[in-house]
C-alpha positions in Angstrom: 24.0 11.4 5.1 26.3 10.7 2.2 25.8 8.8 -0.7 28.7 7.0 -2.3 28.3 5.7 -5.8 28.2 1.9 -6.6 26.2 0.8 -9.2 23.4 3.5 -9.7 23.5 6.2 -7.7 20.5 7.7 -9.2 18.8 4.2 -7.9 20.1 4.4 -4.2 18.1 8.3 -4.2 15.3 7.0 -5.3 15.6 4.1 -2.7 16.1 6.8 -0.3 13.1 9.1 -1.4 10.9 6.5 -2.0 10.9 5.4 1.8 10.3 8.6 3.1 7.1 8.9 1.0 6.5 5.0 1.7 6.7 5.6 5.5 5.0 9.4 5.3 7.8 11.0 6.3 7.3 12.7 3.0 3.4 13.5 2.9 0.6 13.6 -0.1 1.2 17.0 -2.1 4.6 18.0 -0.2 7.6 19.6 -3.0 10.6 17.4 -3.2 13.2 20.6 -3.2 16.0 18.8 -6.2 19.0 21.4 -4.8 18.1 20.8 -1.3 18.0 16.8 -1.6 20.8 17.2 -3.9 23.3 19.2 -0.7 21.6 17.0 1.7 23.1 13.6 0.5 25.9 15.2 -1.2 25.3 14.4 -4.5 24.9 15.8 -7.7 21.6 17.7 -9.1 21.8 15.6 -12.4 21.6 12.1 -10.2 18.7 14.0 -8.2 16.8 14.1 -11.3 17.4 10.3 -12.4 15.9 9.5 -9.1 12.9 12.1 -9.7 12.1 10.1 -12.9 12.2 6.8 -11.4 9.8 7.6 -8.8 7.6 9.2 -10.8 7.7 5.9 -12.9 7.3 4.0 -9.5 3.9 6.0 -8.8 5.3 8.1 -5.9 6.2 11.2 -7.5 4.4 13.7 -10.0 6.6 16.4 -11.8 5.0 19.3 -12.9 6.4 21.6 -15.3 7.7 25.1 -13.1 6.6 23.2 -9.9 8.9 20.2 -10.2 8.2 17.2 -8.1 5.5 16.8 -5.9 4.8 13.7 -3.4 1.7 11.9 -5.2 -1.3 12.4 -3.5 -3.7 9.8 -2.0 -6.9 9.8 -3.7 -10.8 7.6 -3.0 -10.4 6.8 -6.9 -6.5 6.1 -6.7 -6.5 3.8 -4.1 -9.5 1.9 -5.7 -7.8 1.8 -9.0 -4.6 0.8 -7.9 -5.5 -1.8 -6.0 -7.9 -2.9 -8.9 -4.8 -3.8 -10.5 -2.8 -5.0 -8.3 -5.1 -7.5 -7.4 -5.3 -8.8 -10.9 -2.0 -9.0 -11.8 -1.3 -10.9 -8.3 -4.0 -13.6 -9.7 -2.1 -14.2 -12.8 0.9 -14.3 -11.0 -0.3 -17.1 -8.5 -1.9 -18.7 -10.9 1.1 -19.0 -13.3 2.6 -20.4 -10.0 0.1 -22.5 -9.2 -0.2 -24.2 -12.7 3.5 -25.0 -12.9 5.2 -25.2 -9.5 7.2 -28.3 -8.9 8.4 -29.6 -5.3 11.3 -27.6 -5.3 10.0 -24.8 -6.3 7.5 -24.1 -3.5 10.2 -24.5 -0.6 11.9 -21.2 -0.4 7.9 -19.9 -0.2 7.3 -22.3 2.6 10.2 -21.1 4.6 9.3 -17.6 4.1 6.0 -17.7 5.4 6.6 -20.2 8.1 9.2 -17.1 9.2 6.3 -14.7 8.7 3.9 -17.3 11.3 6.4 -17.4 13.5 7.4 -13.7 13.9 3.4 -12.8 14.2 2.5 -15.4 16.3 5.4 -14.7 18.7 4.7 -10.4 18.5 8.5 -10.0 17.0 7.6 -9.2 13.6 7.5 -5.1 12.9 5.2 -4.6 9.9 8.2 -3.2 7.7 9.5 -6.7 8.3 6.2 -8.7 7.0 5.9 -6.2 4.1 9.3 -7.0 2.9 8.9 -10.9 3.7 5.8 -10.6 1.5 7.2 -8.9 -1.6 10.0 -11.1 -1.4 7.8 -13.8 -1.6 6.3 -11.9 -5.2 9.6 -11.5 -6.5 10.6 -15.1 -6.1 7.5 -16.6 -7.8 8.3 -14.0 -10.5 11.3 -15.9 -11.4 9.3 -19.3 -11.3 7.2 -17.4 -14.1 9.6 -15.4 -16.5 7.3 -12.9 -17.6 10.0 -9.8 -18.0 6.6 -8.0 -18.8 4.5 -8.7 -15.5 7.3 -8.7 -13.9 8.1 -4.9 -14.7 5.1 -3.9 -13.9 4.5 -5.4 -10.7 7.7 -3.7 -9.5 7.0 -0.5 -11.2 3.7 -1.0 -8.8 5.4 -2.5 -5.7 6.7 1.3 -3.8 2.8 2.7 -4.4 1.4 -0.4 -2.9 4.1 -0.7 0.0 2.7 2.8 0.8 -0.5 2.4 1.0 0.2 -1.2 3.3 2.1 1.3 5.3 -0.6 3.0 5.8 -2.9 0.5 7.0 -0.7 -1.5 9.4 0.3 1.4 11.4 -3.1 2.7 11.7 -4.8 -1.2 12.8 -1.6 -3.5 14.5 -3.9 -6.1 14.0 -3.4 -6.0 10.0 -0.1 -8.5 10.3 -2.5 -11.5 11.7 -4.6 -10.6 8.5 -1.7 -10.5 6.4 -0.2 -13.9 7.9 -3.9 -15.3 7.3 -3.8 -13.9 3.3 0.3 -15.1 2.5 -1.2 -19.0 5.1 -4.6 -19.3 2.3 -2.7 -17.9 -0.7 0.0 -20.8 -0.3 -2.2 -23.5 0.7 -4.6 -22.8 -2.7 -1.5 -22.5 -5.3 -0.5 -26.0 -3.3 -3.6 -27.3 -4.3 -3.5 -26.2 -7.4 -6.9 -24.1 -6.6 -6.9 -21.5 -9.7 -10.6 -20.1 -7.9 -9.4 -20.1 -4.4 -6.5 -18.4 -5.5 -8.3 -15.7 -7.2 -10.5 -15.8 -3.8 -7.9 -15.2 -1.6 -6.1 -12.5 -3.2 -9.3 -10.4 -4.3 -11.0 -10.6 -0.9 -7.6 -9.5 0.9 -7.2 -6.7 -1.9 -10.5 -5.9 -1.1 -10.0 -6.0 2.9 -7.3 -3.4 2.2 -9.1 -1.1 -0.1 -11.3 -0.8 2.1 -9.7 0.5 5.3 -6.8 2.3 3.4 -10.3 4.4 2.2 -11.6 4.8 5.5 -8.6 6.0 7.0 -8.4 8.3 4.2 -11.8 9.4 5.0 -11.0 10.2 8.5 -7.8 11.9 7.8 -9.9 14.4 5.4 
């Protein structure tokens, strides 16, 4: 594979990287070789490092001085207190949404998960597909918001989370009718204007998730 360099080079590595480790091609604890990644994609060591950092900002990545960079591991207490977060900051985010959205604003949301229904409901949707659909979804009502400072961290947060929903969808197929069901009750409460059934919705699907990414991790150990 060959990189060529448009904008940020460093950025298209750590696309590159990033889903390897999102999809476990690159497993928990495994080194991330800098001269080898750097003669594999034909670029050079310097932009290799760029990309190191910006995982290791994303979550996915720990460097460690004389070891260099390791894939981040997946821990009981890491899972719990990522998707503590996450949760949290998804409520304020909905409920930003949900206190100011006008007509217009809504519809591109609508469309998005009416294409998420249909693609479950008809068994054409692969789970990258839904994943994608649904952080698109978060991006958008980011830009209803304009908070630059939620907004970075939610997509500091977004490759760590997209791993660990990985995780859980290839191990239980039936994961995309609960994530149909979440994106379904999540719209219909910001509709409503429902600030506690928002905060319902996205805790007790964080919650659902939790959950079984820590019992497959149980298994696997």
């Amino acid at each position: 594979m060959k990189f060529q360099a448009p904008e940020s080079l460093a950025e298209q590595i750590a696309q590159h990287l990033g889903r390897l480790i999102i999809t476990g091609e690159l497993r928990a604890n495994e080194r991330i070789q800098e001269l080898k990644v750097a003669g594999d994609l034909e670029v050079s060591r310097g932009s290799v490092r760029e990309a190191l950092l910006i995982l290791e900002r994303r979550h996915l990545i720990e460097i460690y001085p004389r070891r260099g960079a390791v894939v981040s591991d997946l821990t009981v207490n890491q899972v719990e207190s990522l998707y503590d977060v996450y949760a949290s900051l998804l409520v304020m985010l909905a409920r930003k949404v949900a206190e100011s959205w006008r007509e217009s604003d809504l519809a591109p949301v609508m469309n998005q998960v009416q294409q998420i229904n249909r693609a479950v409901m008809n068994e054409e949707a692969s789970f990258e597909s839904v994943i994608d659909s649904g952080f698109a979804v978060m991006s958008y009502c980011l830009t209803l918001v304009s908070n630059p400072y939620l907004e970075e961290i939610l997509e500091n947060l977004r490759p760590a989370i997209s791993r660990t929903y990985h995780l859980a969808i290839r191990r239980k197929k039936g994961e995309l009718y609960q994530s149909m069901n979440f994106y379904n009750g999540l719209l219909q409460a910001v509709q409503q204007r429902d600030f506690a059934g928002v905060k319902l919705v996205i805790e007790s699907f964080a919650e659902h998730q939790k959950n079984l990414v820590i019992s497959i991790l149980q298994e696997s150990s």
